[in-house]
N, C-alpha and C positions, 0 to 999 in steps of 0.2 A: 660664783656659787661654790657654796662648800662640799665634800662631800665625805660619805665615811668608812674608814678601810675598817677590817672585819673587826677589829682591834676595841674600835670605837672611836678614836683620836678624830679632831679635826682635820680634814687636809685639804688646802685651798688647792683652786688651777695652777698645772705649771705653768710658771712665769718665763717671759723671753728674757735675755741678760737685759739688765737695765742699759740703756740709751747711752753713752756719753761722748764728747769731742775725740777720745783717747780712741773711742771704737768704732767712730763714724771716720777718722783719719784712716784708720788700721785699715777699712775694709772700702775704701776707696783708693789706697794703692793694691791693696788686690784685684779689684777694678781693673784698673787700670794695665797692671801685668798683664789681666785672663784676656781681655779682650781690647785693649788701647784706650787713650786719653778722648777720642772720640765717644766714647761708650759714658764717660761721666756726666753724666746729670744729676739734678738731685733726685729726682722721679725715681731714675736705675737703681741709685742709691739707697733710696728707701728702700725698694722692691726688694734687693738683697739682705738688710739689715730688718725685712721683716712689721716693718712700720710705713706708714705714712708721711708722705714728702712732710705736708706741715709738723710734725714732729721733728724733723730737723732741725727746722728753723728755731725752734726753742735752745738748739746750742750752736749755732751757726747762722751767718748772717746770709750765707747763698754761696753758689760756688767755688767765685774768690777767695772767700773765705780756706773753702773745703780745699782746694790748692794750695794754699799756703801752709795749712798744716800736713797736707802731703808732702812736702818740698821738705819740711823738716825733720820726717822719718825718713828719709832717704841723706841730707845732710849729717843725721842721728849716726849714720852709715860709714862716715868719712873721718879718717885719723884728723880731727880739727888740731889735737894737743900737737902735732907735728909740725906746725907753723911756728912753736916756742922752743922747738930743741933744736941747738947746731946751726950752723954756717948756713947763710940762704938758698945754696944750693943746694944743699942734702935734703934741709927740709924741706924746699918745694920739693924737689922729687918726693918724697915721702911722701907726699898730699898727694900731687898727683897720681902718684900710683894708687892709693885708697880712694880717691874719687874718681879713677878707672874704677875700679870695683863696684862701687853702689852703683855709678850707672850702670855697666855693664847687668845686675840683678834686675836692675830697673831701665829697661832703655825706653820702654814706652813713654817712661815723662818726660823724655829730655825735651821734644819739642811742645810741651805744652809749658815747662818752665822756663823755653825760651822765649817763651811769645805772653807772658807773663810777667809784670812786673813784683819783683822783691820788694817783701815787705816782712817775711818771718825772722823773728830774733834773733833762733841760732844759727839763720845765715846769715845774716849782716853782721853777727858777732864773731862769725868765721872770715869774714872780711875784715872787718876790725883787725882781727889777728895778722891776717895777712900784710894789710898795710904798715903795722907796726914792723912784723918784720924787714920788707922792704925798706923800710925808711930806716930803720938801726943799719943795714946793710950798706948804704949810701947812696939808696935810690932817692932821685927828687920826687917833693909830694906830689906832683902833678901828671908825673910819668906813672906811681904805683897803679894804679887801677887798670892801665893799659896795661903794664906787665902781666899779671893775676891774672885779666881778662883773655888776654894773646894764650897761656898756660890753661887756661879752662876751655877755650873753644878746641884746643890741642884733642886736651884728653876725651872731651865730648861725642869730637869725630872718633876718636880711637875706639870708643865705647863702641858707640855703632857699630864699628870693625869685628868689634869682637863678636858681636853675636850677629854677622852677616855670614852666608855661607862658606863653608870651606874652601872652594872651589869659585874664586872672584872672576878669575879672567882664563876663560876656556877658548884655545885659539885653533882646534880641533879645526873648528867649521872652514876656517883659513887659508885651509891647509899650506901650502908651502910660503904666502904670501907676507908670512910675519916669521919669518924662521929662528933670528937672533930672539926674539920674546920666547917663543917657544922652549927655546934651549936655558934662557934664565928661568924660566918657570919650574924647568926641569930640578936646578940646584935651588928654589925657595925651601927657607926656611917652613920646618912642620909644622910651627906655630906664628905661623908670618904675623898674625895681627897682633900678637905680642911681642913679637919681634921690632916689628913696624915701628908700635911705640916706644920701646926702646929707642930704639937708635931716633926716633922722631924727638922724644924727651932729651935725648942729651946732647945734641944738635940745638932743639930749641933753648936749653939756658947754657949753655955753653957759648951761643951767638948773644941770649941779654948780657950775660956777662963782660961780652964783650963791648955790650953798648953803653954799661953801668962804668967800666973803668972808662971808657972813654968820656963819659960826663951826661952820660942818657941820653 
């Protein structure tokens, strides 16, 4: 219905933003942040974006879907072009560290794109890469995806690390019965979970390295 300001003009009802995959994506990892990967439906989904589930479905074919273009705004997240610069070990580390990061933003998806099968572009196109580099490096084809994969379940858990509490292991209640933990707790690093993965990261390719020159 029209209606008319004092002016005389026409002015139609305000309109909701128009619908699209770009904005149904956007606001299903928000979702997903505010309240976890439990909380995604498309029902939820509609509710929040204001529309009706079957509206969805006019740019989505159902959850799966809605997954998979989540997975990609978070891959969106990750230094992908770092798998093409430099020595194989600098540039995993470099990946690694940036895909520390977008999990860690986003940790609530990690176990829903775990238990998920890959199917979005720009991640298999981040694999792509990856296997390329591996393989220029002198990894056999058959080993890369174990490597990559061993290096992503790494940084995964370390995500989680990061946004789990300060304060992991409180040996207070123990009292004298764990004294030596006690005492190295005492000297842990401020930033143990970033710490952690450090020294976990270059442990872990410093060990494939090891297992690349000796023939994978």
């Amino acid at each position: 219905m029209l209606r008319h300001r004092d002016k005389g003009e026409l002015v139609g009802r305000p309109q909701r933003p128009i619908l699209s995959r770009e904005r149904i994506f956007a606001e299903a990892l928000r979702l997903i942040d505010e309240e976890g990967a439990e909380a995604l439906t498309v029902t939820r989904l509609a509710a929040r974006l204001g529309v009706q589930a079957a509206s969805l479905y006019n740019h989505v074919a159902g959850r799966d879907e809605i997954v998979e273009g989540v997975r990609e705004l978070v891959v969106m997240e990750i230094d992908i072009d770092a798998l093409g610069r430099g020595p194989w070990r600098e540039a995993i580390a470099v990946w690694a560290r940036s895909y520390l990061a977008a999990f860690a933003r986003h940790p609530n998806t990690i176990r829903l794109f775990a238990t998920t099968t890959i199917r979005s572009p720009l991640t298999l196109a981040m694999y792509e890469r990856a296997v390329v580099l591996l393989e220029e490096a002198g990894w056999p084809t058959d080993r890369v995806v174990a490597v990559f994969t061993a290096i992503e379940s790494f940084t995964l858990g370390s995500a989680l690390d990061l946004v789990a509490p300060t304060v992991m292991i409180d040996p207070a209640a123990q009292g004298d019965t764990v004294p030596r933990l006690a005492i190295a707790l005492k000297g842990e690093h401020p930033d143990r979970a970033r710490e952690a993965f450090e020294l976990g990261l270059t442990a872990l390719v410093a060990g494939l390295e090891s297992l690349r020159e000796g023939g994978g």
